[in-house]
C-alpha positions as CSV (number, residue, x, y, z in Angstrom):
1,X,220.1,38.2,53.6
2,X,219.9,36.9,57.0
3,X,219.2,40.4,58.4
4,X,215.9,40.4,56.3
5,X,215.1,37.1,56.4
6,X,214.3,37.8,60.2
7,X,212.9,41.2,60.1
8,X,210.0,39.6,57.3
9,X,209.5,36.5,60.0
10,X,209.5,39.3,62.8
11,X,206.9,41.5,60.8
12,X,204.9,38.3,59.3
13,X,204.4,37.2,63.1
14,X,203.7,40.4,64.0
15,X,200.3,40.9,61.9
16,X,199.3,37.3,62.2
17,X,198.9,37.8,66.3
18,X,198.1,42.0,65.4
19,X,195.3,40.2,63.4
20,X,194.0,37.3,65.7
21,X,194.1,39.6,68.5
22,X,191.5,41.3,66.5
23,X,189.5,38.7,64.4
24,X,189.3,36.4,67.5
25,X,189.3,38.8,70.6
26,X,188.2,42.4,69.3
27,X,190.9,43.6,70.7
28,X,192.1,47.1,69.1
29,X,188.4,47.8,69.3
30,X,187.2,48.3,72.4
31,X,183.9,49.8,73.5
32,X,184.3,53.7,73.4
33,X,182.8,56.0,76.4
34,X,181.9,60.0,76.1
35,X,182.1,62.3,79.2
36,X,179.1,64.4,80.3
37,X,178.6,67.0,82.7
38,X,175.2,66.1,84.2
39,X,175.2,62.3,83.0
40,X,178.6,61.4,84.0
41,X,179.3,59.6,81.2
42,X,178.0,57.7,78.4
43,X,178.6,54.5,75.7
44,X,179.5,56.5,72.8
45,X,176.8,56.5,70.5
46,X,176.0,54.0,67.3
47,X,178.7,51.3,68.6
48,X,178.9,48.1,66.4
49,X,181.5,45.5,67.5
50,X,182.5,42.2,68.7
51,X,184.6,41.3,72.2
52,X,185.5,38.0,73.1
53,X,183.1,37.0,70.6
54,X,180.2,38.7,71.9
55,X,178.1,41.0,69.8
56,X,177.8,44.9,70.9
57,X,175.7,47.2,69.8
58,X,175.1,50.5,70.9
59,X,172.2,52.6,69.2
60,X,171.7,56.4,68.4
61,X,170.6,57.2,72.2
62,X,173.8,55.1,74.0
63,X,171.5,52.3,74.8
64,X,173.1,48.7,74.4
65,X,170.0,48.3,71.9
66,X,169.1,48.2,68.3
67,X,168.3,52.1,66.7
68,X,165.0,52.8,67.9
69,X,162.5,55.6,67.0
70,X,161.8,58.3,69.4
71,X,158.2,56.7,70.3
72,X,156.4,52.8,69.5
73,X,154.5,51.7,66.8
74,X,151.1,51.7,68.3
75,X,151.1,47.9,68.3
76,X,154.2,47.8,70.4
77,X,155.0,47.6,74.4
78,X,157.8,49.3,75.0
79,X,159.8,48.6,78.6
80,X,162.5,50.9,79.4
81,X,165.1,49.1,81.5
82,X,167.6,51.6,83.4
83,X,170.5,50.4,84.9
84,X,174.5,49.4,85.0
85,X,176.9,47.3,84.2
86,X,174.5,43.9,85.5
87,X,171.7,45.2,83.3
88,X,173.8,46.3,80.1
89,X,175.9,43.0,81.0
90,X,179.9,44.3,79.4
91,X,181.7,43.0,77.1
92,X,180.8,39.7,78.8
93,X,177.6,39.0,77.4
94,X,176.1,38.7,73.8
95,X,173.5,41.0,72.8
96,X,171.4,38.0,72.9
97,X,172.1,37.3,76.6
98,X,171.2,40.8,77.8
99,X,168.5,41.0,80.4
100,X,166.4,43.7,77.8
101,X,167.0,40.8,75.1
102,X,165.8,37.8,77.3
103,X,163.1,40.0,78.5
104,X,161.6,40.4,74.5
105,X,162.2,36.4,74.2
106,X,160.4,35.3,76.8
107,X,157.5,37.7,77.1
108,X,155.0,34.4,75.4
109,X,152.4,37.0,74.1
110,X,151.8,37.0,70.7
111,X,149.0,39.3,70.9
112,X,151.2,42.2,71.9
113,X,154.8,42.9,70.6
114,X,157.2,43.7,73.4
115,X,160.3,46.2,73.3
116,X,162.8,46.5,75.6
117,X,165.4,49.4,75.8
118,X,168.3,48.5,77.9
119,X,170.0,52.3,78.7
120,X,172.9,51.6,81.4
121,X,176.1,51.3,81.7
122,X,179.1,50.0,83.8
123,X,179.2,51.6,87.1
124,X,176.5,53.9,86.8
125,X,174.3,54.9,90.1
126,X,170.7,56.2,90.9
127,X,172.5,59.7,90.1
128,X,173.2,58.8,86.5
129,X,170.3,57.1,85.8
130,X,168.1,59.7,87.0
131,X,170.5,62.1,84.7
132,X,170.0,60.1,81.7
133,X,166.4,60.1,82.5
134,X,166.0,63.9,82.8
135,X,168.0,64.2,79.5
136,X,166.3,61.9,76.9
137,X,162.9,60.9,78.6
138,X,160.8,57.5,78.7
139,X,160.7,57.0,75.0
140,X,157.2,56.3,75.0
141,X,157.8,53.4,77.1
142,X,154.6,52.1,79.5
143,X,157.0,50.5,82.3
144,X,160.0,51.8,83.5
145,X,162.2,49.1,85.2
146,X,164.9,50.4,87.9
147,X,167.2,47.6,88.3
148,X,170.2,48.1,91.2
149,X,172.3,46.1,92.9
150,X,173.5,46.2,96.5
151,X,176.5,48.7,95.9
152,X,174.5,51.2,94.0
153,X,173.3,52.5,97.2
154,X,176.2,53.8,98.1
155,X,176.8,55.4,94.5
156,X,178.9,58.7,94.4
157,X,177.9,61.4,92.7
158,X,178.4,61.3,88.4
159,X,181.3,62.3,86.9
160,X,183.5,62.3,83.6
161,X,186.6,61.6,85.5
162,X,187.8,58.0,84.2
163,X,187.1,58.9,80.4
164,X,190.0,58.6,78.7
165,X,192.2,57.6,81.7
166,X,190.9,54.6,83.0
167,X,191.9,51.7,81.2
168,X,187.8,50.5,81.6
169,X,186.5,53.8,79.8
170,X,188.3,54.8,76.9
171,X,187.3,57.7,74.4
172,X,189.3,56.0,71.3
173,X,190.5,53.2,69.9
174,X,194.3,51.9,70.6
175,X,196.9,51.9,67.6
176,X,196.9,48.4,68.0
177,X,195.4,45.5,69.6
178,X,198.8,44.9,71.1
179,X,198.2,48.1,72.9
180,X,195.3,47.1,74.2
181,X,196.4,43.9,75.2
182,X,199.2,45.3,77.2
183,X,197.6,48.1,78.8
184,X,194.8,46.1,80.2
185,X,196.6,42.7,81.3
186,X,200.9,43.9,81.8
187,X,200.3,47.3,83.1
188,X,199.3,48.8,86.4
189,X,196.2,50.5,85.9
190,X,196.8,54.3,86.3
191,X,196.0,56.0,90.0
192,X,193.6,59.0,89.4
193,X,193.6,61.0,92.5
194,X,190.4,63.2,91.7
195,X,188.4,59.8,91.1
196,X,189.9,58.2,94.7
197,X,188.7,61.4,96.6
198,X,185.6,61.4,95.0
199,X,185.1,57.7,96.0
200,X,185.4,59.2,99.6
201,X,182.7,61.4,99.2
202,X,181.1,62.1,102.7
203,X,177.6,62.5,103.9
204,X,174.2,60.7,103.7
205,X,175.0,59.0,100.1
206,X,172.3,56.3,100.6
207,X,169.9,58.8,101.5
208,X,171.2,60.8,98.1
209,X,170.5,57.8,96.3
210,X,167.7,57.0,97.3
211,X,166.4,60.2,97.0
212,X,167.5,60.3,93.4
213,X,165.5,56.7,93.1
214,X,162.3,58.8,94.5
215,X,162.7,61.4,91.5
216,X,162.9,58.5,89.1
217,X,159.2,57.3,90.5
218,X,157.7,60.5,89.7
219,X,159.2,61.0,85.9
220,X,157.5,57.5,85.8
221,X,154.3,59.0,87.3
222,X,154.6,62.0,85.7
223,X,154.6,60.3,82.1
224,X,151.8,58.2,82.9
225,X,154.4,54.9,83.0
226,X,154.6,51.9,85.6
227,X,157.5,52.2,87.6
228,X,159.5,48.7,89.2
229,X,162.2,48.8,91.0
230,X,164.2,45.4,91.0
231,X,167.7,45.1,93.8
232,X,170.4,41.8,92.6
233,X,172.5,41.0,96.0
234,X,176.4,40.7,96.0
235,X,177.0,37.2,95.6
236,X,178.9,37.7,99.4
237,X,175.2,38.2,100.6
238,X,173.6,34.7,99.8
239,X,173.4,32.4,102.8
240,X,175.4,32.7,105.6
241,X,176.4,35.6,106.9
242,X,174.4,36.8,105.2
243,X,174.0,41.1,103.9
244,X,176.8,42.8,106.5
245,X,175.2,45.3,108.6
246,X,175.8,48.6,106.5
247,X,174.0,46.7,104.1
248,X,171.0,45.3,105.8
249,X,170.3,49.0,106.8
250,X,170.5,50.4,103.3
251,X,168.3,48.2,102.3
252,X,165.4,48.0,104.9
253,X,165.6,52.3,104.2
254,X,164.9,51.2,100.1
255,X,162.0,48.8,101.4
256,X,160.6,51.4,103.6
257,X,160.6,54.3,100.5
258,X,159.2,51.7,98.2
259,X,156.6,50.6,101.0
260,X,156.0,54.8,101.6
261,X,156.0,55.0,97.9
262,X,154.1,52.1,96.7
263,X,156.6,51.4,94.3
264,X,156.4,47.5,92.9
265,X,159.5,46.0,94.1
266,X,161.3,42.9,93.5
267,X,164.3,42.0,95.7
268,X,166.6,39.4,94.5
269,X,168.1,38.7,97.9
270,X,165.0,36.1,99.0
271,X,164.5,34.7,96.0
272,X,168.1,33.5,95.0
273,X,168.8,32.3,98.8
274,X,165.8,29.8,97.8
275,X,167.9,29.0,94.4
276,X,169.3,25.4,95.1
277,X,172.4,26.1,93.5
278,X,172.5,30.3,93.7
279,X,176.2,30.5,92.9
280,X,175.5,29.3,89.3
281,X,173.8,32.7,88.8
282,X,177.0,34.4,89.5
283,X,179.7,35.4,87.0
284,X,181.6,37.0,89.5
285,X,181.2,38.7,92.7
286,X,178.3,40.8,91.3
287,X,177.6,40.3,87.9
288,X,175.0,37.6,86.2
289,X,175.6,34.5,84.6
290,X,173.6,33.6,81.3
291,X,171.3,31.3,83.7
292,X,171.2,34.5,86.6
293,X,169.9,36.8,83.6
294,X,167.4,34.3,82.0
295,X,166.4,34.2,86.0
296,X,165.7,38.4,86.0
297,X,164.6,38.4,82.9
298,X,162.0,36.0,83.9
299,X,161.1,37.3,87.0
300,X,160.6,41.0,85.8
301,X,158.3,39.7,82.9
302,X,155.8,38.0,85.4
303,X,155.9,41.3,87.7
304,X,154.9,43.3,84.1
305,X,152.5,41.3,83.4
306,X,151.0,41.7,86.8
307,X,150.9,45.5,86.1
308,X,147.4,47.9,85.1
309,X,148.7,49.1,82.1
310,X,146.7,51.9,81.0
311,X,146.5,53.0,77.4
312,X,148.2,56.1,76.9
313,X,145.9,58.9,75.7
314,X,148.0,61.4,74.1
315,X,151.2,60.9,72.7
316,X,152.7,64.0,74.0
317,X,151.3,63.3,77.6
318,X,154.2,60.3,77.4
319,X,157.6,61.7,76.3
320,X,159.4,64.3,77.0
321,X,161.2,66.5,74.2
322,X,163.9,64.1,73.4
323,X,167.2,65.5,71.5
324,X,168.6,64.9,67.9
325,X,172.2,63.5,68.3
């Protein structure tokens, strides 16, 4: 009687924290990742969940956005933003603390309704972007917004490695939250040889980047879109000392292609070192706080608006063929 007095207290406490680790957490659900061979990898496709209490949603095209239709209503601005992990802003942030979803809330036109598409990703470089690009197209969209950070100039190139084997990019759900719960917080995190060499890849790799940056202007330019290209800093870069020299020379090469380019460009560097208090726009070491995204979110809607934006004349000059999922 004892015996299974216990094992019903063992298994009643078992699904009440099974259960709260799920209702109150989302853990056991996790966002899921798909590999791709040109891409890298993807957010698996129509995603609807909740982590830490945040709201996720990813639609039919792996965009941490509603479903969409392939092109606007006529009525509609639609503004592509391309990025990863500080524009698609994790499990961290609430859909209605995304940059793309700020962006739409503070536009303050009512004479034109305004649509941003937020396709990115965690840890995704110029390469993927530009591989996501030359697999779905622009959407329609009349501004294409590039936005980087400091460390995506030194990308590698895209690849499906940590699907499935890194703890940060799983391809299906745990048994149980418990799972989950132990393999992220108890356990090492697994070493994955092929992803460590690839992390030593050789060679020019700013120079690959920011070639692959270049190719992203001209499917802009091609489609008739505005192209911006927007650069956050590491939070290690405001004040003093300041960008470390590696840095400092990837950077003045972007400036210089932009400048070559004429590419509209915002860097974030200046304009946070003149925040008061710039660490408040810091989550972490590189990702945005609520008040850091309000502040690009901002920001990139005054360089729009500052934008000739043409109408479009034919509807298949702007899209490329995009794919049924």
């Amino acid at each position: 009687m004892e015996f299974a007095i216990a094992i019903a207290i063992l298994t009643l406490g078992f699904v009440i924290v099974e259960g709260g680790l799920r209702l109150f957490f989302g853990f056991g659900n996790p966002l899921l990742y798909i590999p791709d061979q040109n891409i890298g990898y993807l957010l698996s496709p129509n995603q609807r969940l909740r982590r830490m209490g945040n709201r996720i949603a990813i639609n039919q095209y792996s965009m941490r956005s509603p479903q969409i239709t392939p092109t606007p209503a006529p009525e509609t601005l639609r503004i592509m933003l391309v990025g990863d992990s500080v524009a698609n802003g994790g499990w961290w942030t609430d859909r209605e603390q995304t940059i793309s979803q700020l962006m739409q809330q503070q536009w303050g036109d009512r004479r034109k309704t305004i649509e941003v598409l937020n396709a990115s990703a965690n840890s995704w470089g110029p390469r993927n972007e530009l591989a996501y690009l030359q697999r779905f197209g622009l959407f329609g969209s009349r501004v294409l917004v590039l936005l980087l950070n400091t460390d995506d100039l030194f990308g590698t190139s895209p690849t499906s490695i940590p699907v499935g084997r890194d703890r940060n990019y799983p391809e299906s759900k745990p048994p149980l939250a418990l799972i989950e719960v132990y393999s992220r917080f108890l356990s090492r995190p697994q070493i994955i040889p092929e992803l460590q060499a690839l992390q030593n890849e050789g060679g020019d790799r700013v120079g690959i980047n920011l070639n692959a940056i270049e190719e992203i202007a001209a499917i802009a330019s091609q489609n008739n879109t505005n192209f911006v290209l927007a650069l956050t800093p590491l939070l290690r870069e405001i004040g003093q000392p300041g960008s470390r020299d590696y840095e400092e020379k990837a950077r003045q090469r972007l400036l210089e292609l932009t400048q070559s380019q004429n590419i509209p460009y915002l860097d974030f560097l200046p304009l946070f070192n003149r925040q008061e208090n710039s660490k408040n726009l810091y989550r972490d070491h590189i990702h945005l706080s609520p008040e850091g995204n309000q502040y690009i979110a901002r920001s990139l809607c005054e360089a729009i608006r500052n934008l000739p934006l043409p109408e479009k004349e034919k509807e298949e000059d702007i899209i490329s063929e995009i794919p049924s999922n």
